[in-house]
C-alpha positions as CSV (number, residue, x, y, z in Angstrom):
1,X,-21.5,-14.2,-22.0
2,X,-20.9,-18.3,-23.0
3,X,-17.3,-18.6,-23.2
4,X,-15.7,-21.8,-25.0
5,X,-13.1,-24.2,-23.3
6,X,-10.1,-24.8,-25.4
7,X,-11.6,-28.2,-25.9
8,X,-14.9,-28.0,-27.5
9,X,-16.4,-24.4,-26.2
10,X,-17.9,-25.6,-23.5
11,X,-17.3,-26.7,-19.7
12,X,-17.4,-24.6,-16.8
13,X,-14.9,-23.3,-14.3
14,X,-10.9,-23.6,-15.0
15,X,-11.7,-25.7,-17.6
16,X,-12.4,-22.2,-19.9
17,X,-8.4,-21.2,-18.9
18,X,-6.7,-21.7,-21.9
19,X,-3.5,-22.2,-20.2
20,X,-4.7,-25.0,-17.8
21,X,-5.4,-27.3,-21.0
22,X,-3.1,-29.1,-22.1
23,X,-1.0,-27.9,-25.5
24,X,-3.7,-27.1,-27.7
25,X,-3.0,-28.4,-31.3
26,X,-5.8,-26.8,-33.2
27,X,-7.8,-24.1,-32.3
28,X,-11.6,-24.2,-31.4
29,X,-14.0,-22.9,-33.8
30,X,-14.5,-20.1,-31.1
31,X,-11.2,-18.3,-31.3
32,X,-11.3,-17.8,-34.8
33,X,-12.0,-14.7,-36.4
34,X,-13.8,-13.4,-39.8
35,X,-11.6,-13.0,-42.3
36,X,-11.8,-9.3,-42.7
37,X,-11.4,-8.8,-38.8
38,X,-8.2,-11.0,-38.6
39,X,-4.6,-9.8,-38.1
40,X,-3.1,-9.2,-41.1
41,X,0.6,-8.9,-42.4
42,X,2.2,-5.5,-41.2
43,X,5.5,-4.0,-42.6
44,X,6.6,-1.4,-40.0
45,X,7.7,-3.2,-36.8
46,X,8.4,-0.3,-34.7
47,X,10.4,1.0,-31.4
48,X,7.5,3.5,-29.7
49,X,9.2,6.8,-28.9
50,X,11.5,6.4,-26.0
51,X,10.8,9.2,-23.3
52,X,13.6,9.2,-21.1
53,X,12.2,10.5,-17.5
54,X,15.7,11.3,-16.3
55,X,16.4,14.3,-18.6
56,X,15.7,18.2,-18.1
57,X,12.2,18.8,-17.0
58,X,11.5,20.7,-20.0
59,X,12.9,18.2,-22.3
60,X,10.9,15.2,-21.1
61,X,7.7,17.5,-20.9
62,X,8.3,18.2,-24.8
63,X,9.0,15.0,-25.7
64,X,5.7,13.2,-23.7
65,X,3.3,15.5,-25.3
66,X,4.9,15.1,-28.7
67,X,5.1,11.1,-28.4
68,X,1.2,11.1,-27.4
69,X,0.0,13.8,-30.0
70,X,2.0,12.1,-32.8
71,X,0.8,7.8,-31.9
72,X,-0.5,8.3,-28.8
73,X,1.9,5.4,-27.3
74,X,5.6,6.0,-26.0
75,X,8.2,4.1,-23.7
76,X,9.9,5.7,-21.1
77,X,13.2,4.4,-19.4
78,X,14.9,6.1,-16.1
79,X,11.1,5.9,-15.0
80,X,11.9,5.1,-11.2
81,X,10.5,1.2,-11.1
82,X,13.9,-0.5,-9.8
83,X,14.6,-3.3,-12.2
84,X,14.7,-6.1,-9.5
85,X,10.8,-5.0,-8.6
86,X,10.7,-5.8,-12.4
87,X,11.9,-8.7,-12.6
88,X,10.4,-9.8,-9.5
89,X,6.7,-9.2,-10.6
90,X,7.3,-10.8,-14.3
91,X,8.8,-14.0,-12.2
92,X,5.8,-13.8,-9.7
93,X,3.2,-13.9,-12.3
94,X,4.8,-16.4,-13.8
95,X,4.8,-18.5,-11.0
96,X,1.2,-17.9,-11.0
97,X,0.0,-19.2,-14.4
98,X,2.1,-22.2,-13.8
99,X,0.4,-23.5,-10.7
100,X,-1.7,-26.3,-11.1
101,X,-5.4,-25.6,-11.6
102,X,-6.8,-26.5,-8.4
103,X,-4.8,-23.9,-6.5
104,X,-6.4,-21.0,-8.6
105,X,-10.0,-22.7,-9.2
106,X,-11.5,-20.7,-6.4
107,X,-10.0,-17.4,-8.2
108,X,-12.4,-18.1,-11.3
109,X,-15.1,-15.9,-12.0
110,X,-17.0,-14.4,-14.5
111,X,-18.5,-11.4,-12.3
112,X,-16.8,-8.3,-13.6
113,X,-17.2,-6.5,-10.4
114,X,-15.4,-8.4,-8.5
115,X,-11.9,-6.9,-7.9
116,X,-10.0,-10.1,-7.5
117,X,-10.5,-12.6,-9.9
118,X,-9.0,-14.7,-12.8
119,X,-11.1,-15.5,-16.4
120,X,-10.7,-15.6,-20.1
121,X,-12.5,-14.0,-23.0
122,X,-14.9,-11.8,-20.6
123,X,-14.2,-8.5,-21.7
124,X,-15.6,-7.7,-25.0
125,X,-18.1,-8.5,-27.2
126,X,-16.2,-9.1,-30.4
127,X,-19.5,-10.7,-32.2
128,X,-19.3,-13.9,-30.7
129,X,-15.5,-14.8,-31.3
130,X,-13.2,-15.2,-28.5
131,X,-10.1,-14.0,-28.0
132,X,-6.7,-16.3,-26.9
133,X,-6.0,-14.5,-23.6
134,X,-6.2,-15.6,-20.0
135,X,-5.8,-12.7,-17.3
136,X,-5.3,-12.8,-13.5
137,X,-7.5,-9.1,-12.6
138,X,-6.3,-6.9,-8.7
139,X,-7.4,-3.5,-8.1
140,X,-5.0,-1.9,-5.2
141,X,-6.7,0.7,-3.5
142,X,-4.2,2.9,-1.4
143,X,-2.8,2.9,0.9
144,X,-1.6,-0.1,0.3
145,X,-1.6,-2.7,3.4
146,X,-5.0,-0.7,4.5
147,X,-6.9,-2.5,2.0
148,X,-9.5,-5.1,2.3
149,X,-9.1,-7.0,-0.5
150,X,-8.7,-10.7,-1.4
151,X,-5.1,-12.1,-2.6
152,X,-4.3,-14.8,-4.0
153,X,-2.8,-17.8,-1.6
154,X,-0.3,-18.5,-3.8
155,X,2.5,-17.8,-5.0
156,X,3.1,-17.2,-1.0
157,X,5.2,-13.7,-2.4
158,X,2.9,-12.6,-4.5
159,X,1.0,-10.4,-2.0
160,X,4.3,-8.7,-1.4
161,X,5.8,-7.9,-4.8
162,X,2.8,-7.1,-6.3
163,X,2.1,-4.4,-3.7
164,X,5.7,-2.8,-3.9
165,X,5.3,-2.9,-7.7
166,X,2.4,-1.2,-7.6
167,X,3.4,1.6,-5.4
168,X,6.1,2.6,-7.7
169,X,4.4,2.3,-10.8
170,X,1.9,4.7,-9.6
171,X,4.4,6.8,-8.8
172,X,5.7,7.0,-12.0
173,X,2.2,7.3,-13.4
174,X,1.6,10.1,-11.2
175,X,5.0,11.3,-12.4
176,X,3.8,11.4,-16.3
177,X,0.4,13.1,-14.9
178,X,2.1,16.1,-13.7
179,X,5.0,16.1,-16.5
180,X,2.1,16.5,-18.9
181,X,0.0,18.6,-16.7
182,X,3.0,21.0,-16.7
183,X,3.4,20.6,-20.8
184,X,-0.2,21.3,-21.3
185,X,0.1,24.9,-19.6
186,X,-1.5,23.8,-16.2
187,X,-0.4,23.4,-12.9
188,X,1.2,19.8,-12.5
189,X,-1.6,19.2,-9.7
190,X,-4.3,19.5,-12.6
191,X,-5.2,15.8,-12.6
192,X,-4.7,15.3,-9.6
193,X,-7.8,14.0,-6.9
194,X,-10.3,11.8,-7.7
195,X,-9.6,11.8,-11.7
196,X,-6.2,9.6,-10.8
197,X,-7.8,9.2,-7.6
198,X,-9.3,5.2,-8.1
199,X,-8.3,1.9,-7.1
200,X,-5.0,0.8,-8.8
201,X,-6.2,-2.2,-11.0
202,X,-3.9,-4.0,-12.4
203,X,-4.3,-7.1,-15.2
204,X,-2.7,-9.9,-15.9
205,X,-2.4,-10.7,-19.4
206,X,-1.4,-14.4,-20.1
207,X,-1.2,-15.5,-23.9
208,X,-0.6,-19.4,-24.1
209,X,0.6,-20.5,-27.6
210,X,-1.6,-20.7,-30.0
211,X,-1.9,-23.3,-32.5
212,X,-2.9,-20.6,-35.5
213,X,-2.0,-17.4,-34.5
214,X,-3.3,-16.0,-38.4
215,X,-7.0,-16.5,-37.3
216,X,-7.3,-15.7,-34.1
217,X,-6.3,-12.3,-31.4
218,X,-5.1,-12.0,-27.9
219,X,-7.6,-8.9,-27.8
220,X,-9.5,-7.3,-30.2
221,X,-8.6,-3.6,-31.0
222,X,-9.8,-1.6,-27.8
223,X,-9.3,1.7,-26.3
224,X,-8.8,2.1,-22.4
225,X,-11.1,3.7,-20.7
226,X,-9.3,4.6,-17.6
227,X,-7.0,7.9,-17.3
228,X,-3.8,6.2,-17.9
229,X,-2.2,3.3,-19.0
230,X,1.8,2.0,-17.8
231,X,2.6,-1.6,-19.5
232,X,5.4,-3.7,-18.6
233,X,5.6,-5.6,-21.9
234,X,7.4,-8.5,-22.0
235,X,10.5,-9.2,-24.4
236,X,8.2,-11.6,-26.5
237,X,6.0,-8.9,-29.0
238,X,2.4,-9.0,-29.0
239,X,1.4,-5.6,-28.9
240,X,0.6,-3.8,-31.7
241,X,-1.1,0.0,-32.4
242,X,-3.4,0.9,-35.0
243,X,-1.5,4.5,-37.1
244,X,-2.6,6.0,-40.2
245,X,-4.8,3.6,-40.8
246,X,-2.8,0.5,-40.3
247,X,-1.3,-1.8,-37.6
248,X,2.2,-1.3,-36.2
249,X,4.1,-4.0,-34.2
250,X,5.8,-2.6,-31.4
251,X,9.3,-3.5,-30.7
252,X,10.0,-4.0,-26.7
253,X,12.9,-2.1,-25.0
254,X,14.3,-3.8,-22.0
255,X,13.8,-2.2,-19.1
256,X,10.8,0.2,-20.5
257,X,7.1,0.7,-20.0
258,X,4.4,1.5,-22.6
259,X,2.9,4.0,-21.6
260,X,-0.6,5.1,-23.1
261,X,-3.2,7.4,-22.8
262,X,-6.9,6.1,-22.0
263,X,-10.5,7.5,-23.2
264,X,-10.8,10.2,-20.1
265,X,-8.1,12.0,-20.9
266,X,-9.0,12.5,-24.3
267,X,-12.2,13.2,-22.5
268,X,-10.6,16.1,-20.4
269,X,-8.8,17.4,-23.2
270,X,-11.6,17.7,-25.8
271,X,-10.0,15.2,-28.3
272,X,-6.3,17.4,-28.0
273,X,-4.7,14.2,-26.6
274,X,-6.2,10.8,-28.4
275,X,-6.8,7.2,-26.6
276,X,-5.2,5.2,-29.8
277,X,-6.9,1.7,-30.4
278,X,-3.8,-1.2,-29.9
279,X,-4.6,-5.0,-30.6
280,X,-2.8,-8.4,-29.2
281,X,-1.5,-10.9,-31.8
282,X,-0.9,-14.4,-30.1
283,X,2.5,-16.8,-31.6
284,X,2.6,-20.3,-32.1
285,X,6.0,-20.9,-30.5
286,X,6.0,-19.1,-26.5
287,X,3.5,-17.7,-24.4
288,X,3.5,-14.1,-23.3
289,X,2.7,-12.5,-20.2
290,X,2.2,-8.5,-19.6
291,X,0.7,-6.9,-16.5
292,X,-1.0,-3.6,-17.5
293,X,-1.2,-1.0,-14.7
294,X,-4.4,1.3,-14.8
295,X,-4.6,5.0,-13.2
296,X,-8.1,5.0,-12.9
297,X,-10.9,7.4,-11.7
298,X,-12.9,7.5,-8.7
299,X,-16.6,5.9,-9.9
300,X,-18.2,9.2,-9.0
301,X,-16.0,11.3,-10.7
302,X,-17.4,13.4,-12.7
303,X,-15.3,13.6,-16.1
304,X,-15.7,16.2,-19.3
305,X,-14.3,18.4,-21.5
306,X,-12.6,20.5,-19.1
307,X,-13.0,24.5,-19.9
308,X,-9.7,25.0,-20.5
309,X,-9.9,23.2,-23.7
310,X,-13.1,24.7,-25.1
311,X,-13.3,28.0,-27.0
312,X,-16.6,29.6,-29.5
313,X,-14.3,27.7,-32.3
314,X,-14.2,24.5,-30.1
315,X,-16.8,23.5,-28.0
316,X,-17.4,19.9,-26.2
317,X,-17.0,17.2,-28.3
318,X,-17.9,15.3,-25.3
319,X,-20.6,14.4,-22.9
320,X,-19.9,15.6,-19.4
321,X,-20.7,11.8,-17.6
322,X,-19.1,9.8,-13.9
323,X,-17.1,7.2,-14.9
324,X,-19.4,4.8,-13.7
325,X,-21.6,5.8,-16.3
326,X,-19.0,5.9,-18.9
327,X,-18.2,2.2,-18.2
328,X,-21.4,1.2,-18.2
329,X,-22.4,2.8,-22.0
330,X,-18.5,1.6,-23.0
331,X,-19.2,-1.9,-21.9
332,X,-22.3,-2.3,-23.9
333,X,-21.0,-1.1,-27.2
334,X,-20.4,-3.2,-29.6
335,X,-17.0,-3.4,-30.9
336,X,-18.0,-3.8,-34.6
337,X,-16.4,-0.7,-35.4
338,X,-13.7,-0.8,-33.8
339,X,-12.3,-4.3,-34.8
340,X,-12.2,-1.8,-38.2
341,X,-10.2,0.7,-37.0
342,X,-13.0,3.6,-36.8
343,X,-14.0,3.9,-33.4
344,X,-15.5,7.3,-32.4
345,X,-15.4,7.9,-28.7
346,X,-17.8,10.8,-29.3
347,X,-20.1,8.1,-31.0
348,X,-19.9,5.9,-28.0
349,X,-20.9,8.3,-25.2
350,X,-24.0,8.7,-27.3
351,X,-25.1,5.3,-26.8
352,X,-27.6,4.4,-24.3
C-alpha cells in the first residue's frame, strides 16, 4: 500500500514517520477523512469499569465478565505490573520516538511479517486515507532471553525493560484468562495452550500532534483479532469505544490497563463475549504514546465455536478456521463497514 509523507504523500523510508518531520502545520490531503467517516463530537467521556484484581476471587470473576458483556472494555488496577516497570517502559519508548531518524532508519519497513519493525499507516485499508499514527511493532516469544529476535540498538535499555514488562503483563493477561475461564463455568486452564500460546507482540503506538485533529484518525475503528488485548494508555486520551451506536471517550486511570477482548474469543464463545470496535482520535496540542500488549494464538491453532457454547437453539455462528487463516481473510477486508460502526465478524470469516 503507497503511504504519504507528512510532506506531500510521497518519499520513501523515514521520511513516511510522521514524527520524524518536523511540526507539521497542515495536514496532507492523505490523512484526511470523508466527512461522514470523521470523528465526530461525543458527549459521554467515560471511566471504563475498573476491575480491581486484588479483591475476592469470586468478586473479580463477576465483575470481568460483567464489564466485557456490558462494553466489552474494562480497567483493572492491583493487576501485578509494578509501577516502576510502568513507568520505565512509557520513559523507554519515549526515548525511542525521540531519537534522531538515522538511528531507527534501518527499523523501517513495510513487510508485515516481519516481527521487528517500525512504520506508519500500514495496517488497514481505510479507502485510501491514512491514518496519523506511527508505531514501533516486537513480538516476544517465550521464554524470554531464548529468543532469536532482532532489538532495537537503541535506547541501550530498551532490550531490558521491554522484556521484564512483558513478562508481567502476560502474566496478568494469563491472570484475566483463567479469572474468566473460571466465571464462564470452565476450568481456569480452558484457554490455556496454543490459543494464548503465540508470540507476545507488542505495538507501539506514537500519535505526533496533529495540525487538524476534526478530519483526520489515529486508527480507524478496528477490532483485534488476537485473544486478548492489555493497554497501557497514557494520561493523554485518545482512545475511544464504539456503545449503543455511538463513540465513548475513555477517561484514563493512573496506574490501570485497558483491557479488551479480541475477535477469537468471541470466536470461542459463539458471540457470548463480543470484540467491541474502539477508534484513535489524534489532538493538536501533545503527542500520545500507548503500547498495546497482544495475547495471541499459535498460527496453527485451530480456533471455533467451542462446543460448550453451542446448543440445537445455538449453533456456530462461526467458521471453525487457524488463525493464520483468520488473519489472512481479516486483512483483506475492507474496512468500509466498519469505519460505520456495523462490522459483522460472522460476515468477515465469509470472505475469501
Amino acid at each position: 500500500m503507497h503511504l504519504c509523507s507528512p510532506a506531500d504523500c510521497s518519499g520513501s523510508t523515514m521520511e513516511k514517520m510522521l514524527h520524524s518531520a518536523p511540526i507539521h502545520t497542515n495536514l496532507p490531503d492523505c490523512f484526511v477523512f470523508p466527512a461522514d467517516k470523521r470523528p465526530q463530537a461525543t458527549a459521554a467521556v467515560v471511566s471504563l469499569p475498573i476491575v480491581d484484581l486484588s479483591r475476592s476471587r469470586d468478586e473479580v470473576r463477576r465483575a470481568i465478565l460483567d464489564a466485557g458483556k456490558e462494553i466489552g472494555f474494562f480497567q483493572v488496577v492491583n493487576h501485578g505490573v509494578s509501577e516502576q516497570v510502568m513507568q520505565d517502559m512509557e520513559d523507554v519508548c519515549q526515548e525511542f520516538f525521540q531519537l534522531p531518524a538515522a538511528a531507527k532508519v534501518g527499523l523501517f519497513s513495510e513487510d508485515t511479517q516481519k516481527t521487528t519493525r517500525i512504520y506508519s499507516s500500514t495496517m488497514f485499508d481505510t479507502g485510501g486515507e491514512r491514518y496519523w499514527r506511527d508505531c514501533l511493532r516486537l513480538a516476544c516469544s517465550f521464554p524470554v532471553g531464548g529468543s532469536a529476535m532482532a532489538w532495537p540498538d537503541k535506547p541501550q535499555r530498551l532490550r531490558e525493560v521491554v522484556e521484564k514488562f512483558t513478562v508481567q503483563t502476560r502474566g496478568m493477561g494469563k491472570e484475566i484468562l483463567r479469572l474468566l475461564c473460571e466465571g464462564l463455568g470452565f476450568p481456569h486452564d480452558y484457554l490455556e495452550g496454543d490459543i494464548s500460546g503465540g508470540d507476545v507482540v507488542l505495538h507501539v503506538n506514537h500519535y505526533p500532534p496533529c495540525p487538524d485533529p476534526s478530519t483526520t484518525l489515529g486508527l480507524p475503528p478496528h477490532c483485534d483479532r488476537n485473544l486478548l488485548t492489555l493497554l497501557l494508555p497514557s494520561m493523554v486520551p485518545g482512545l475511544e469505544v464504539a456503545y449503543k451506536g455511538d463513540w465513548i471517550k475513555v477517561r484514563p486511570v493512573p496506574n490501570a490497563f485497558v483491557v479488551n477482548f479480541g475477535c477469537q474469543l468471541e470466536v470461542v464463545t459463539n458471540g457470548l463475549l463480543k470484540s467491541i470496535e474502539h477508534r484513535v482520535v489524534t489532538n493538536l496540542g501533545v503527542a500520545r504514546t500507548t503500547v498495546a500488549t497482544f495475547i495471541m494464538p499459535t498460527a496453527d491453532c485451530l480456533i471455533g465455536p467451542a462446543v460448550e457454547f453451542l446448543s440445537e437453539d445455538n449453533p456456530p455462528c462461526y467458521r471453525t478456521l487457524t488463525f493464520s487463516e483468520f488473519n489472512r481473510i481479516y486483512s483483506v477486508v475492507k474496512l468500509g463497514s466498519s469505519l460505520n460502526l456495523t462490522t459483522n465478524l460472522n460476515k468477515v470469516q465469509k470472505e475469501t
